[in-house]
VOBA-1610 file (N, C-alpha, C; in pm, whole numbers, padded with zeros to 5 digits, always signed):
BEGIN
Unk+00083-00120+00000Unk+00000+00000+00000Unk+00087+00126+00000Unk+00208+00112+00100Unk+00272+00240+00123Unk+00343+00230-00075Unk+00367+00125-00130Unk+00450+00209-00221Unk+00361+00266-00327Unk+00246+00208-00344Unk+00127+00276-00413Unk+00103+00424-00436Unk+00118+00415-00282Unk+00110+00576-00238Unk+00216+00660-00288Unk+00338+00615-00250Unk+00441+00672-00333Unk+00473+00673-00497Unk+00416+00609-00563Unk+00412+00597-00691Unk+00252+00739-00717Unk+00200+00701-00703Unk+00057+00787-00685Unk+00108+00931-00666Unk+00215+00969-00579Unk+00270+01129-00559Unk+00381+01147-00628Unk+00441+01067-00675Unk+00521+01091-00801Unk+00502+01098-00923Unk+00362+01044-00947Unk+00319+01100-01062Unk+00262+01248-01068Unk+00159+01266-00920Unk+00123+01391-00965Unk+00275+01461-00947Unk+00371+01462-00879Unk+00497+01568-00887Unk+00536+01590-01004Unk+00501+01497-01089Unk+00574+01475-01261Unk+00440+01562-01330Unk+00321+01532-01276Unk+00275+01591-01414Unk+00236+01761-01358Unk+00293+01799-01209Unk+00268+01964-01139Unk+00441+01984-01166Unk+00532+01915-01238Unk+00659+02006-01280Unk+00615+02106-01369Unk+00726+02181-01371Unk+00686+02347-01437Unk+00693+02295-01555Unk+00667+02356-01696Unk+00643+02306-01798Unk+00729+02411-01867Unk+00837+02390-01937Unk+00968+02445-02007Unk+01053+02435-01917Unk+01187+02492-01946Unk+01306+02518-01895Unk+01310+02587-01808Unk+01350+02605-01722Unk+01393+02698-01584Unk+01251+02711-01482Unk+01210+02803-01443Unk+01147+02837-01311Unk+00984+02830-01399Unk+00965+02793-01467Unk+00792+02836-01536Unk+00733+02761-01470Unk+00595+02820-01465Unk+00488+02736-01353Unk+00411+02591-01457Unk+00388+02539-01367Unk+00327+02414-01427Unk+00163+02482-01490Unk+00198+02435-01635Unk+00052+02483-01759Unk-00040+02389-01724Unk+00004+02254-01736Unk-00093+02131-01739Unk-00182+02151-01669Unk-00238+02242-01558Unk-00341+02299-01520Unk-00384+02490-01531Unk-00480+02424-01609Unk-00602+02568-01630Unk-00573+02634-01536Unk-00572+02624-01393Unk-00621+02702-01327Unk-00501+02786-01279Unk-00387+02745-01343Unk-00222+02835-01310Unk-00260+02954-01434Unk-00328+02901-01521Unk-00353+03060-01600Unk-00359+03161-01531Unk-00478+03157-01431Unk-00558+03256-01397Unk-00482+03287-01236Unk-00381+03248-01219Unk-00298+03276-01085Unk-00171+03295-01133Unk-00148+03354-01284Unk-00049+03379-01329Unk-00008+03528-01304Unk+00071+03531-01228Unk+00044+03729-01196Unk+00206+03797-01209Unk+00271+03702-01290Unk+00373+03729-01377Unk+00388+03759-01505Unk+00272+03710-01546Unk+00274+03683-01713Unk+00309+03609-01770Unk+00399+03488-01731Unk+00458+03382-01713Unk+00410+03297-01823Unk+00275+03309-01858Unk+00218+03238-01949Unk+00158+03287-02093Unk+00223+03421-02119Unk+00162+03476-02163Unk+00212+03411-02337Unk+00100+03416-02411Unk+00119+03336-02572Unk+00120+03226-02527Unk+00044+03131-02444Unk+00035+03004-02426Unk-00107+02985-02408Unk-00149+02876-02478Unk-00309+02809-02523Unk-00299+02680-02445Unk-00372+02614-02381Unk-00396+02477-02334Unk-00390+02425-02449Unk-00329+02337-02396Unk-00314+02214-02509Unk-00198+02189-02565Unk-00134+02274-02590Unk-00004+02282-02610Unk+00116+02257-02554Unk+00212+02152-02611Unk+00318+02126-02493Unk+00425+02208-02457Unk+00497+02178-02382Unk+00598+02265-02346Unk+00729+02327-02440Unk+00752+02221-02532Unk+00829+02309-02651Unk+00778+02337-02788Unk+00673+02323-02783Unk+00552+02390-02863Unk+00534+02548-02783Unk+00520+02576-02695Unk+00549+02667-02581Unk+00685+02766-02610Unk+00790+02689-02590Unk+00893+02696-02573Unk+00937+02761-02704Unk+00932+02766-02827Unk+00948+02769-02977Unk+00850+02929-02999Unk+00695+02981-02959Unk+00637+03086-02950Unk+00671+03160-02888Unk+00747+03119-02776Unk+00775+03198-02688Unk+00905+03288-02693Unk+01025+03252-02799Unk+01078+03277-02815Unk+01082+03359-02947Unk+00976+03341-03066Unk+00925+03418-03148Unk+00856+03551-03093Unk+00781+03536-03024Unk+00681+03676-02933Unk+00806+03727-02856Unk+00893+03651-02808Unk+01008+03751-02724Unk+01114+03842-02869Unk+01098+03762-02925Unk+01206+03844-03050Unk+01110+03963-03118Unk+00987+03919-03155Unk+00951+04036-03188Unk+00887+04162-03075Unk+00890+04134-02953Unk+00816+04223-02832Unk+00968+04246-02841Unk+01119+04215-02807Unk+01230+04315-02786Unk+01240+04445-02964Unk+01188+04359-03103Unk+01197+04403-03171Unk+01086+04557-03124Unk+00985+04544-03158Unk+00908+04611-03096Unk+00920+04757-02999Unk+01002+04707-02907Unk+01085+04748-02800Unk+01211+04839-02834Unk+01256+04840-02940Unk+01358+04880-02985Unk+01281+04991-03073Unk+01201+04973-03163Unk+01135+05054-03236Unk+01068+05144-03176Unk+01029+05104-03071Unk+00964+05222-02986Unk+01111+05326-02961Unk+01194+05288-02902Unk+01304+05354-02813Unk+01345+05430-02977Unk+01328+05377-03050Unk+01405+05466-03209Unk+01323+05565-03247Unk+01190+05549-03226Unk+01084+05594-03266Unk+01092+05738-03190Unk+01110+05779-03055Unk+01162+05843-02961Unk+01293+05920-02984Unk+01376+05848-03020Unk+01470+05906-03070Unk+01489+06008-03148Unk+01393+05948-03303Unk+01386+06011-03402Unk+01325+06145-03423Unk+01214+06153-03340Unk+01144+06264-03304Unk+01248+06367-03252Unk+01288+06314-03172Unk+01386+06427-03084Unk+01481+06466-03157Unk+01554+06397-03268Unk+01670+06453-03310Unk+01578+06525-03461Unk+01465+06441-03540Unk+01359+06555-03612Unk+01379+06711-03567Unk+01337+06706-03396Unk+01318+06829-03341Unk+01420+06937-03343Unk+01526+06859-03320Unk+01647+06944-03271Unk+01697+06973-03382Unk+01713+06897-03519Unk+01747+06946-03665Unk+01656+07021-03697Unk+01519+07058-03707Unk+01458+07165-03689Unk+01490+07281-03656Unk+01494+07233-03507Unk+01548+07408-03442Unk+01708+07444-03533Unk+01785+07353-03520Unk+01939+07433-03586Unk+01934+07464-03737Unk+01806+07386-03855Unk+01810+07401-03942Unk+01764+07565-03970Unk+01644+07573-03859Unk+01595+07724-03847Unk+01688+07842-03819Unk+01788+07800-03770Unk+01906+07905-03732Unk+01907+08020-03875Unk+01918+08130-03918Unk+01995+08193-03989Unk+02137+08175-04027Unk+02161+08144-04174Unk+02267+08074-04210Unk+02437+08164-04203Unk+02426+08317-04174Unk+02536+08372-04140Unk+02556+08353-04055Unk+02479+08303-03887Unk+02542+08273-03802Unk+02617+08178-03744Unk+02592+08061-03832Unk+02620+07923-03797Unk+02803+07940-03901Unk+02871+07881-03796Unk+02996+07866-03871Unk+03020+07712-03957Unk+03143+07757-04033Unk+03151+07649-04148Unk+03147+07530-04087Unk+03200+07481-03932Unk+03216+07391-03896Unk+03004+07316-03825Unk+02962+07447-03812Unk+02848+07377-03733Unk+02746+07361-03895Unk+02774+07420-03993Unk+02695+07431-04101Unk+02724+07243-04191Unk+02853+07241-04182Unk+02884+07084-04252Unk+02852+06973-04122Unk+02868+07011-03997Unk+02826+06924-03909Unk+02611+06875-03915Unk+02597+06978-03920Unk+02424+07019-03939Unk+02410+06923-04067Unk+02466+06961-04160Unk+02472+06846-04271Unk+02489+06716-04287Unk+02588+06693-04202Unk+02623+06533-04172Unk+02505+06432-04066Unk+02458+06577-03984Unk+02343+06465-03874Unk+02256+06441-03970Unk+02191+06579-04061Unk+02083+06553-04188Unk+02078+06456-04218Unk+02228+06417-04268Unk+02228+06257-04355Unk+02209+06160-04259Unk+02283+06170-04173Unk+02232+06018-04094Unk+02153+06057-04038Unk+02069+06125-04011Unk+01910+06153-03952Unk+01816+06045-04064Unk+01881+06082-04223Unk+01769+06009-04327Unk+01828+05810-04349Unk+01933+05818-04313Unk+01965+05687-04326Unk+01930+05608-04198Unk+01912+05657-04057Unk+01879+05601-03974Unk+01729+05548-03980Unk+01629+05713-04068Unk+01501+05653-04065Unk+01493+05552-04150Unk+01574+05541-04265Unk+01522+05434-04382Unk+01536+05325-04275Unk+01635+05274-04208Unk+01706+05179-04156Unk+01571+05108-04104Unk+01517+05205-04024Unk+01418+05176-03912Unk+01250+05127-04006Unk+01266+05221-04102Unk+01153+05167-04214Unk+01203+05056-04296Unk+01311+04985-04295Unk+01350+04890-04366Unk+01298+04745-04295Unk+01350+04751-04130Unk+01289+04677-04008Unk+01162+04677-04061Unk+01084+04743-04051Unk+00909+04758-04030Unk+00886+04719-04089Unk+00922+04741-04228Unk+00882+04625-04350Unk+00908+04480-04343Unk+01012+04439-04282Unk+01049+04311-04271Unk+00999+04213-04175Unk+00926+04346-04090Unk+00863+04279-03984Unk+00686+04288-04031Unk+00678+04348-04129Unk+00515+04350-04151Unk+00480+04405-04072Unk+00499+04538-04062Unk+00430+04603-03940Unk+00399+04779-04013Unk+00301+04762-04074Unk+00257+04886-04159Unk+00204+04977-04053Unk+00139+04944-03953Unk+00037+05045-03853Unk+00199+05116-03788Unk+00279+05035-03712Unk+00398+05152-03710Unk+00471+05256-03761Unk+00484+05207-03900Unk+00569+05270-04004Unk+00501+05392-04009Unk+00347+05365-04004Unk+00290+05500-04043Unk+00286+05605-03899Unk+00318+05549-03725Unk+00336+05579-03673Unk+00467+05698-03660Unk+00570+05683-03754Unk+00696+05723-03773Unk+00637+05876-03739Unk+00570+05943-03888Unk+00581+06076-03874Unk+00697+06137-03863Unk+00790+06103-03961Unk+00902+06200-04035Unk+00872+06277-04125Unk+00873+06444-04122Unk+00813+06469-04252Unk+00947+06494-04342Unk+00898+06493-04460Unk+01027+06530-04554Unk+00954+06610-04636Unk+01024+06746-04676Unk+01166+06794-04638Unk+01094+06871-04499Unk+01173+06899-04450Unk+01127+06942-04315Unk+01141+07092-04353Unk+01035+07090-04249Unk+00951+07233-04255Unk+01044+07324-04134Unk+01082+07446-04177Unk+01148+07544-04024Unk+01067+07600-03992Unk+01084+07568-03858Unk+01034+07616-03712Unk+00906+07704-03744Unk+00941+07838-03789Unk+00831+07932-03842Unk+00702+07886-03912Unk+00719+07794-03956Unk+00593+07738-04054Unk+00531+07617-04013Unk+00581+07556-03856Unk+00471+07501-03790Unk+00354+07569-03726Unk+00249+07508-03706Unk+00137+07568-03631Unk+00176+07602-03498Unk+00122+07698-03405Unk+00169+07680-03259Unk+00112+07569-03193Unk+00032+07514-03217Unk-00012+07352-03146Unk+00097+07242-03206Unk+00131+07236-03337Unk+00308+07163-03351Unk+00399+07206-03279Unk+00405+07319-03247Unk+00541+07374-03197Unk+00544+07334-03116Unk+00434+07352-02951Unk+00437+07317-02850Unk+00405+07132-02795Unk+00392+07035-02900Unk+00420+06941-02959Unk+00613+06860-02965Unk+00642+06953-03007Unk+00812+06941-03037Unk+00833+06930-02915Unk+00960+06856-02934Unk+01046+06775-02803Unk+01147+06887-02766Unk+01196+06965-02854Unk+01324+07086-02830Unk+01235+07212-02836Unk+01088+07213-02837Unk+01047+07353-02804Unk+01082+07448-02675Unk+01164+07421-02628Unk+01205+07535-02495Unk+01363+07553-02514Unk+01471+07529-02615Unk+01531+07509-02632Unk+01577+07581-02702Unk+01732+07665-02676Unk+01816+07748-02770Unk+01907+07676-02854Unk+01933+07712-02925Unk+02038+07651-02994Unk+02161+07770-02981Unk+02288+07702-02996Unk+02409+07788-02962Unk+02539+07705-02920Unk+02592+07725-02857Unk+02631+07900-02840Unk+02706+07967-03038Unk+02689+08035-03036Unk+02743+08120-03154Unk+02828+08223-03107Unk+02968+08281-03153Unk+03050+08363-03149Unk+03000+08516-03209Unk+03031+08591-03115Unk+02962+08750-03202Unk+03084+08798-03248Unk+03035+08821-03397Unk+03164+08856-03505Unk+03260+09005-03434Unk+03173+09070-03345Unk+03257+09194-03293Unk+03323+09192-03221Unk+03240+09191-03102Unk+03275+09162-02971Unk+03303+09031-02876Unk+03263+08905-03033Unk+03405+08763-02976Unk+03298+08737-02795Unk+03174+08817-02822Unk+03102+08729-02667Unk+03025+08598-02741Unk+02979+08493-02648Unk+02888+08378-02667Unk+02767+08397-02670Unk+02649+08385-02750Unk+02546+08422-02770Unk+02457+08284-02783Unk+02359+08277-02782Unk+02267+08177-02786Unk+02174+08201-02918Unk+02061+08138-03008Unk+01979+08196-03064Unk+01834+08132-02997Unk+01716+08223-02974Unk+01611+08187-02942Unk+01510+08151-03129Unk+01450+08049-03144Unk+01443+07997-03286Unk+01244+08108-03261Unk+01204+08103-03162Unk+01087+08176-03178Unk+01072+08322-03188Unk+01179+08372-03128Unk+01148+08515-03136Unk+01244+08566-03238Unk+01367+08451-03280Unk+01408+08484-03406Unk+01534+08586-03345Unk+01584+08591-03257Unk+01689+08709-03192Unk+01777+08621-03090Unk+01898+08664-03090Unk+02000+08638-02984Unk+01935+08637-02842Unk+02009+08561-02761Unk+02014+08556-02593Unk+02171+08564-02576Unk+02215+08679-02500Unk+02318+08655-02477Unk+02327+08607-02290Unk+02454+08548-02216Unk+02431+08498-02139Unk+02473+08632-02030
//
């Protein structure tokens, strides 16, 4: 009788082991769904075994970090949109030769980073993002957004500078809204 018993609790121990690799809670019961308060199970259907499991789970993790990444670029892009904005808006006598070919060079990799990121999206079939982007081309200066865009923008409180004053050799700032120097 006693080894009955012991055979009898080694099975249920075998069939309440966690189901995949490492720490996952045992699936083989429904009712770990709903006491899942990790997420632990999340892209998993009854019925399904553990490396059936194991195989989705690692697809939904590649594309949720993909995902994940596109967001953080997506963020990015805006902000540096913004900030090439504001310096593109600068008046072009003030900007020296060095910040004028520099301004040029982010331009370009500003447009090769977005293709990059629209190249992903495509590959990932993911059209509702892409259109999320909102890069406009050619970009519009500062002046010829609406004031509900402006205050929108990520670098709207933001000077651009410092700039050298051709006379008097002081550091100056430019304010891109009122269109005039800040000096410090």
């Amino acid at each position: 009788c006693m080894l009955l018993q012991c055979l009898w609790l080694e099975l249920w121990l075998l069939v309440a082991s966690p189901s995949g690799e490492g720490g996952f809670l045992p699936r083989r019961f429904r009712q770990v769904l709903f006491l899942d308060v990790f997420g632990d199970a999340s892209g998993w259907t009854p019925g399904t075994g553990a490396d059936d499991f194991g195989e989705l789970e690692e697809d939904e993790m590649e594309l949720h970090k993909r995902l994940q990444r596109f967001e953080k670029a997506k963020g990015s892009l805006h902000l540096a949109q913004s900030a090439l904005r504001l310096w593109s808006s600068a008046p072009a006598d003030i900007l020296t030769s060095a910040q004028g070919s520099m301004l040029h060079e982010l331009m370009v990799k500003f447009d090769n980073y977005e293709q990059h990121i629209r190249c992903e999206l495509e590959e990932l079939d993911l059209e509702e993002e892409e259109e999320e982007l909102r890069i406009e081309r050619p970009l519009r200066p500062w002046k010829e957004l609406h004031p509900l865009e402006r205050r929108m923008e990520p670098c709207k409180d933001f000077l651009i500078g410092p700039f050298e004053h051709e006379i008097n050799r002081n550091l100056y700032y430019w304010d891109v809204d009122t269109d005039a120097p800040v000096f410090d």
